[in-house]
C-alpha positions as a Python dict, from the first residue, in 0.01 Angstrom:
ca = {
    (1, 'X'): (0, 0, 0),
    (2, 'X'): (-296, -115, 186),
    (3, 'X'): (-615, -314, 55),
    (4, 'X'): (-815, 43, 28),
    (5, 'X'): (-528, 181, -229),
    (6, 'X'): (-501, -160, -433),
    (7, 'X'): (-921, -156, -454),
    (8, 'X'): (-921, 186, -599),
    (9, 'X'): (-630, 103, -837),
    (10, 'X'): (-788, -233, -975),
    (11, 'X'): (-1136, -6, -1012),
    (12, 'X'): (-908, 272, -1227),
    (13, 'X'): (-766, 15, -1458),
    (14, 'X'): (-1115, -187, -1484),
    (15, 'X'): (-1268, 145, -1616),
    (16, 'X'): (-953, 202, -1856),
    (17, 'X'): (-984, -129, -2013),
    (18, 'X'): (-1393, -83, -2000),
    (19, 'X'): (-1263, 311, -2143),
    (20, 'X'): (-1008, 106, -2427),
    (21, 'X'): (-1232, -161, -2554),
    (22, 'X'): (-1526, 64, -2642),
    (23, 'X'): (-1810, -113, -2374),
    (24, 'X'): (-1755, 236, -2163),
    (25, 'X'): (-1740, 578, -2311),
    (26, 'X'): (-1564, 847, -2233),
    (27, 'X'): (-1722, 1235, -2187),
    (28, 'X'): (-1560, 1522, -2206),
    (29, 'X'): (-1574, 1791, -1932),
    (30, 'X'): (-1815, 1998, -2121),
    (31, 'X'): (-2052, 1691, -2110),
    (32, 'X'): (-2091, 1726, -1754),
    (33, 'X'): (-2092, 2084, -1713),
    (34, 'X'): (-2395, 2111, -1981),
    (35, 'X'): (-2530, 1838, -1753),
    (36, 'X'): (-2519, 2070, -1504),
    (37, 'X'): (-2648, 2343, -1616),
    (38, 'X'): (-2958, 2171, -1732),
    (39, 'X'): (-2972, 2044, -1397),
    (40, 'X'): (-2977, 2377, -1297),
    (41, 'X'): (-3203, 2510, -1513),
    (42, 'X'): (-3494, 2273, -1486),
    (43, 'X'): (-3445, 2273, -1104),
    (44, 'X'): (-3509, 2657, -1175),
    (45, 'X'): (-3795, 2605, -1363),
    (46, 'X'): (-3970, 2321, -1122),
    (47, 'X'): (-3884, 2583, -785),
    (48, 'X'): (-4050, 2865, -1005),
    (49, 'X'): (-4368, 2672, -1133),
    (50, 'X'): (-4415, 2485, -823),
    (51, 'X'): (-4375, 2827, -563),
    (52, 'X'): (-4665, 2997, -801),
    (53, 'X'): (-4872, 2664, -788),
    (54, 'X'): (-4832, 2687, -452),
    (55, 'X'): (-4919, 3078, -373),
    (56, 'X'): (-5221, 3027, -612),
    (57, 'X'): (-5340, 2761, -396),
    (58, 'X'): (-5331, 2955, -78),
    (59, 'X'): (-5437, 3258, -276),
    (60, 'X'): (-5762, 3008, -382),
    (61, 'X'): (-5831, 2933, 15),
    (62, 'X'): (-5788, 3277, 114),
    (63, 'X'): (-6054, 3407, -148),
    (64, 'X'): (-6322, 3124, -102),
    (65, 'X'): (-6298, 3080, 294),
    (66, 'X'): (-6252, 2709, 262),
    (67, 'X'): (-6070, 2629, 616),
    (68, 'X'): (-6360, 2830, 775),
    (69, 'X'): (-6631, 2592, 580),
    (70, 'X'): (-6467, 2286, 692),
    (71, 'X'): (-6722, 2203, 1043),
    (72, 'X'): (-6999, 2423, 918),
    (73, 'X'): (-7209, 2102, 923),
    (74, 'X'): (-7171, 1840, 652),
    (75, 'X'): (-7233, 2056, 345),
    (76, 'X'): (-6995, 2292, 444),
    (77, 'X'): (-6702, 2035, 481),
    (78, 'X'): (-6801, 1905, 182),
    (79, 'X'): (-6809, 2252, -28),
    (80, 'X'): (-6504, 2280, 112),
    (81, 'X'): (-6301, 1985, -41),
    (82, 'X'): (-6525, 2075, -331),
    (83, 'X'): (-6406, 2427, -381),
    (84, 'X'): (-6037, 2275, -362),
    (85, 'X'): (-5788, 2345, -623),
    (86, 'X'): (-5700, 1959, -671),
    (87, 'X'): (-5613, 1939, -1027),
    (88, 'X'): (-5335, 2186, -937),
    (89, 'X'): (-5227, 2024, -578),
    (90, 'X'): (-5152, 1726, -788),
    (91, 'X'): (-4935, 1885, -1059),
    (92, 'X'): (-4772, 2060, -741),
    (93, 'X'): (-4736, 1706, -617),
    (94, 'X'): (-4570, 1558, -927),
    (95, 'X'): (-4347, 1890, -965),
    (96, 'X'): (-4198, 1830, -602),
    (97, 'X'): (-4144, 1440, -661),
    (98, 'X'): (-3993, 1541, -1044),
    (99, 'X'): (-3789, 1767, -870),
    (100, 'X'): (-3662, 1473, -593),
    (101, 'X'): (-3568, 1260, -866),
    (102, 'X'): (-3348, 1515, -1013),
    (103, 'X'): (-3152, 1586, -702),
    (104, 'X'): (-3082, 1248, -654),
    (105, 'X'): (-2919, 1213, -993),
    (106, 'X'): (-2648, 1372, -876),
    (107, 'X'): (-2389, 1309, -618),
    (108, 'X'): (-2536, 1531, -310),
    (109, 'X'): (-2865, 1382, -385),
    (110, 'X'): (-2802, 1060, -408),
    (111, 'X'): (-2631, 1070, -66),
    (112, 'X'): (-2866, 1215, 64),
    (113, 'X'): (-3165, 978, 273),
    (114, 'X'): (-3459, 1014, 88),
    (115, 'X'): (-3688, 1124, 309),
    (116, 'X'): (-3454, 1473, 381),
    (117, 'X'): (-3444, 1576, 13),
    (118, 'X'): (-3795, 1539, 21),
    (119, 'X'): (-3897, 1723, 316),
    (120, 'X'): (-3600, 1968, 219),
    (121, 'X'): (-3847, 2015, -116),
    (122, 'X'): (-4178, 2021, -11),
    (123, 'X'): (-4036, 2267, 245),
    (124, 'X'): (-3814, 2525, 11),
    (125, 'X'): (-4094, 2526, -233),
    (126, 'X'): (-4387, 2573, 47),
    (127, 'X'): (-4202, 2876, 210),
    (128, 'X'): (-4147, 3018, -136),
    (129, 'X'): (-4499, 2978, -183),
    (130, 'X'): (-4601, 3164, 55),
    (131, 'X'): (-4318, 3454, 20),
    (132, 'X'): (-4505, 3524, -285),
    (133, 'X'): (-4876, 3482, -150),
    (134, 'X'): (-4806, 3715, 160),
    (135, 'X'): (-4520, 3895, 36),
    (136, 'X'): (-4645, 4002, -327),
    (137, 'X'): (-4966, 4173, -533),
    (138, 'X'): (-4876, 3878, -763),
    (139, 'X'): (-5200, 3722, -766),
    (140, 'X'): (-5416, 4000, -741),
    (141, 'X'): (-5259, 4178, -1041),
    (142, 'X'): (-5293, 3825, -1259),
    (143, 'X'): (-5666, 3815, -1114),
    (144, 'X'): (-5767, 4171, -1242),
    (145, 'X'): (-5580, 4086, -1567),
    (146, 'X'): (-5805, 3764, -1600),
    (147, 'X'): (-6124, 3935, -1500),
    (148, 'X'): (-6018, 4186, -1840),
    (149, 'X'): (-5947, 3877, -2033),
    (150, 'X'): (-5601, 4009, -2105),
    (151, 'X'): (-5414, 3701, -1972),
    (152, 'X'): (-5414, 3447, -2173),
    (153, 'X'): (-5303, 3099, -2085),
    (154, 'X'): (-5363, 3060, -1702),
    (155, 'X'): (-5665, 3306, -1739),
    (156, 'X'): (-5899, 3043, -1712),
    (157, 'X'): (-5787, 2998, -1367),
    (158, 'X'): (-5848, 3259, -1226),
    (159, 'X'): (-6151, 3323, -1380),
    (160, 'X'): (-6297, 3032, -1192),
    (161, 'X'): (-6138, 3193, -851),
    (162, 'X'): (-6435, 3345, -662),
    (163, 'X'): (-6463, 3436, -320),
    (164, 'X'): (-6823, 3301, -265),
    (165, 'X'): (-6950, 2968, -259),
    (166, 'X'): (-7211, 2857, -541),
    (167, 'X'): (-7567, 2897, -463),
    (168, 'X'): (-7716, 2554, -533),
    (169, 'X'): (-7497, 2464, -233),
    (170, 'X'): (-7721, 2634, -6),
    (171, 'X'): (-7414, 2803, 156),
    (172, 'X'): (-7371, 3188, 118),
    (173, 'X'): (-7125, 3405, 222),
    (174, 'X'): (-7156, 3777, 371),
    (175, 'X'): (-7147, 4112, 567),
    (176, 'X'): (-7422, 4202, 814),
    (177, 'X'): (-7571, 4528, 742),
    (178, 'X'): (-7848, 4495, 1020),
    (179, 'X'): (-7954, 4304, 1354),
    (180, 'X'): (-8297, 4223, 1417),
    (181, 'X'): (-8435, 4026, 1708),
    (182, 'X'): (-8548, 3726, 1476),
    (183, 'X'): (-8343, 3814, 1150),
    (184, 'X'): (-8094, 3974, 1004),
    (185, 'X'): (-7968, 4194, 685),
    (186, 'X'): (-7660, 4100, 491),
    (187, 'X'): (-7484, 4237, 176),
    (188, 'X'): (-7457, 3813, -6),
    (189, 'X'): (-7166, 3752, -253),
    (190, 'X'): (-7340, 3721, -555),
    (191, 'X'): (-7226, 3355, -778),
    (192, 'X'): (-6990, 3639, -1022),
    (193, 'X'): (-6699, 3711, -840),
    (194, 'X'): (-6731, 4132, -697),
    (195, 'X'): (-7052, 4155, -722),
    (196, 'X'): (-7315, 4138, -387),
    (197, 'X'): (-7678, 4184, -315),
    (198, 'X'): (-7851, 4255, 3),
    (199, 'X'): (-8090, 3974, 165),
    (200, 'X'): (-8233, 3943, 472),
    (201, 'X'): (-8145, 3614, 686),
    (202, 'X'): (-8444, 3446, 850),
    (203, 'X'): (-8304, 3314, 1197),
    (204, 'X'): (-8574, 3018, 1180),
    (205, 'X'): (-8573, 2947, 1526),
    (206, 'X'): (-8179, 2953, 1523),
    (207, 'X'): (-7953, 3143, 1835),
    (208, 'X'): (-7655, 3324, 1673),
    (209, 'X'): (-7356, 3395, 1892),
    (210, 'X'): (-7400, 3692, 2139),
    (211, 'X'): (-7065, 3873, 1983),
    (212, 'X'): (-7231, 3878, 1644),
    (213, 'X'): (-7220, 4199, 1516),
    (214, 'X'): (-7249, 4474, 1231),
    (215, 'X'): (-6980, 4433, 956),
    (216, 'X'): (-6935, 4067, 1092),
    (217, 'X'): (-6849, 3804, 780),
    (218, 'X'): (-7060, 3543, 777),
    (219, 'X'): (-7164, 3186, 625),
    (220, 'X'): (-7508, 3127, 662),
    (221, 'X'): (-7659, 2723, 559),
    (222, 'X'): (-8006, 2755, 450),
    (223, 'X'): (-8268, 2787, 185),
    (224, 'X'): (-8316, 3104, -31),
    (225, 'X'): (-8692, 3193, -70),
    (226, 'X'): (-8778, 3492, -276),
    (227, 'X'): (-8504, 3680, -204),
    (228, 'X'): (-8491, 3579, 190),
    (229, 'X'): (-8274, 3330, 285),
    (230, 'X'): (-8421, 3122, 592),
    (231, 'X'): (-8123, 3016, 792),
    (232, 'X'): (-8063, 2661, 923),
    (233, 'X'): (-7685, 2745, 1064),
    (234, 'X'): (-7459, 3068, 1082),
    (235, 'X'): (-7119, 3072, 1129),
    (236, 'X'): (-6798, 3352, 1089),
    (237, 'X'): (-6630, 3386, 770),
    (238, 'X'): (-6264, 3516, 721),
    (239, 'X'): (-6229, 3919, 588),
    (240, 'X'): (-6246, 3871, 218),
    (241, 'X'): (-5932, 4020, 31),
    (242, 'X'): (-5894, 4405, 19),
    (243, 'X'): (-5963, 4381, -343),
    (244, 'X'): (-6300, 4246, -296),
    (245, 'X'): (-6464, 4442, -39),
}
């Protein structure tokens, strides 16, 4: 019998004696196959929550243009981390690391170096993410709901999910109907999400790109006047979702 045989031995009858005298209880099988299946189930739970968390959040970028705002000048970038579902990214956050902790209660986890079962996390619950942003009407169903105030719960959040900037941040978002030589005409995003007015866009001694176009997007900086907006900088914008054209 070698030393590795006559360790494990002395460890079996260590945890009988521990087992015997009452300082180490015994579980039945049962025990650990409930464990399991909680495991299982709030693993379940966590993947699902944190995959919609994560789709909404894309879904939330998509609608607002906020990786096209970030370098349109200073108030752009900063409308941009503005407009960012944070509160949410954070829950997301503490999801994945709740869901790291779990895993490593158990044997696979445990032997597992941390930093893999936390990439392997963030990574399974990114890609599911976006399977359901890309893949799925999910979002867009949940968003007319919300708009009909006949979802209740996460309603709120999606109320507050509009494709166009705010006005008081002097940043507006549009389509250009027209092309003048020293202006233009746009249909704006109005602050309520679907709805859009037409303005015209004063160039104010501002070049625009020679590819602009009719039916461009567009984010124009500037001050709004009377109903004309006189523009300080204009920039693309991404297509805004089928939905909301």
């Amino acid at each position: 019998m070698d030393n590795k045989e006559l360790e494990q031995n002395k460890t079996v009858e260590n945890i009988l004696q521990k087992i015997e005298s009452g300082t180490l209880k015994a579980y039945p099988k049962r025990y650990f196959r409930l464990r399991i299946f909680l495991f299982i189930l709030l693993i379940t739970i966590i993947f699902i929550l944190s995959a919609f968390l994560c789709s909404f959040i894309l879904f939330n970028v998509n609608f607002s243009g906020q990786l096209s705002l970030i370098g349109f000048g200073t108030r752009g970038t900063l409308l941009s981390l503005k407009l960012f579902p944070w509160v949410l990214f954070l829950i997301n956050a503490i999801l994945i690391i709740l869901a790291g902790f779990l895993a490593r209660t158990f044997r696979f986890g445990y032997k597992t170096p941390v930093i893999y079962l936390g990439l392997g996390v963030i990574i399974a619950m990114s890609l599911a993410g976006i399977f359901v942003n890309q893949i799925t009407n999910l979002h867009y169903i949940l968003w007319q709901n919300a708009q009909k105030n006949k979802l209740p719960l996460v309603g709120n959040i999606y109320r507050h999910t509009c494709a166009s900037p705010l006005f008081s941040e002097k940043i507006y978002r549009g389509k250009i109907l027209a092309i003048e030589t020293d202006s233009l005409t746009a249909n704006i995003q109005s602050e309520k999400c679907g709805q859009t007015s037409i303005y015209r866009i004063i160039f104010n001694g501002l070049t625009i790109p020679n590819e602009t176009k009719i039916g461009d997007n567009i984010f124009i900086e500037g001050e709004m006047k009377n109903g004309i907006i006189y523009a300080e900088t204009i920039g693309p914008a991404p297509s805004l979702p089928k939905f909301f054209r």
